[in-house]
C-alpha positions as CSV (number, residue, x, y, z in Angstrom):
1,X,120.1,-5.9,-20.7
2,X,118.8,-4.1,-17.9
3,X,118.9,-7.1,-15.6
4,X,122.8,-7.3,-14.3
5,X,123.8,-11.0,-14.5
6,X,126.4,-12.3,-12.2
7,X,129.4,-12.2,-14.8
8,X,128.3,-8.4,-15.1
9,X,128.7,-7.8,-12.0
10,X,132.1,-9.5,-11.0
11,X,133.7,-8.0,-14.2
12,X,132.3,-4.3,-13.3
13,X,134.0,-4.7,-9.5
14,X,137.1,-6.1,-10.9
15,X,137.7,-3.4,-13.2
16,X,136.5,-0.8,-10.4
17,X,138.9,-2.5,-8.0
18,X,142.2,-2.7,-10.6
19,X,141.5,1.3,-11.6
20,X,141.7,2.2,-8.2
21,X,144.4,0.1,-7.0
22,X,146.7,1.5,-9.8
23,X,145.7,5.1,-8.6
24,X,146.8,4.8,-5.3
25,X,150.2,2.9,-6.5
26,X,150.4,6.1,-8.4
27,X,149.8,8.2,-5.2
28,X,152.2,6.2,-3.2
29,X,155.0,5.5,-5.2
30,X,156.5,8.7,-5.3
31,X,156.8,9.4,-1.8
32,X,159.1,5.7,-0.9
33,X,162.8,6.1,-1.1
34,X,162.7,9.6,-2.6
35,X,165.0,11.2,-0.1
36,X,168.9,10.6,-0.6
37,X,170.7,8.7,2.2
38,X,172.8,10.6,4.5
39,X,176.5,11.1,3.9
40,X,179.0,11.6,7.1
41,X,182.0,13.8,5.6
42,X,185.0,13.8,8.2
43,X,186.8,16.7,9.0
44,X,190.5,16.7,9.8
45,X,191.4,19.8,12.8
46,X,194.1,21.5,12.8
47,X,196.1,23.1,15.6
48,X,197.0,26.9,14.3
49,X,200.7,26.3,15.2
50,X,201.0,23.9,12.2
51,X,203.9,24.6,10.2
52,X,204.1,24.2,6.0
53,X,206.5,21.7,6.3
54,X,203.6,20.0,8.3
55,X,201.3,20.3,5.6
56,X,204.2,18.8,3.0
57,X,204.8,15.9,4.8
58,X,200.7,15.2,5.5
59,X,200.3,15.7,1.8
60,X,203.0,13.4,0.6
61,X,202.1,11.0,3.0
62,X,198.5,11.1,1.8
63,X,200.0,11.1,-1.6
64,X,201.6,8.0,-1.1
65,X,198.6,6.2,0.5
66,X,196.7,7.1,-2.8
67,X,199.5,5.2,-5.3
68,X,199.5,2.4,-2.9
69,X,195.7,2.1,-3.1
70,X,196.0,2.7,-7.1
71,X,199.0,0.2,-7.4
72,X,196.6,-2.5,-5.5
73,X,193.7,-2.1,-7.6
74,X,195.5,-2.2,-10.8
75,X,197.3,-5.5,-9.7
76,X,193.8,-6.7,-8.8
77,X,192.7,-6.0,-12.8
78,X,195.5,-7.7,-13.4
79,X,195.0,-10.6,-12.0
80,X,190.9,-11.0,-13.0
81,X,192.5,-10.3,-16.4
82,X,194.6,-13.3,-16.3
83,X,192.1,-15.2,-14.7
84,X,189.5,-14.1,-17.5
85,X,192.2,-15.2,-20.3
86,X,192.3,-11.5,-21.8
């Protein structure tokens, strides 16, 4: 018992080795991809002589772009819903 045999030896280190990889995983981990990505938010300026019937027609025309763009994706369900057979 006292004498370490070979098998001893390699199972000791390996078991050394694992325990302190897994530490430092545990240590590293935390500190990849924590942060959230940046987000760019675009701001539309105004002049100060802009009138409310301005702001109607830039709202209806926004309005408008919005059905367009829900109109387009509902076709799109639509049509992967005939595709699917549903």
């Amino acid at each position: 018992m006292r004498q370490p045999s070979r098998e001893r030896v390699i199972g000791a280190i390996l078991a050394i080795l694992s325990t302190i990889i897994i530490i430092i995983l545990f240590l590293v981990d935390p500190q990849i991809n924590t942060a959230p990505p940046r987000t760019i938010v675009y701001v539309e300026s105004y002049g100060p002589d802009r009138t409310d019937a301005d702001i109607k027609r830039d709202q209806i025309k926004d309005q408008k772009e919005r059905d367009a763009f829900k109109e387009a994706k509902k076709k799109q369900f639509q049509k992967l819903e005939k595709q699917l057979g549903m």
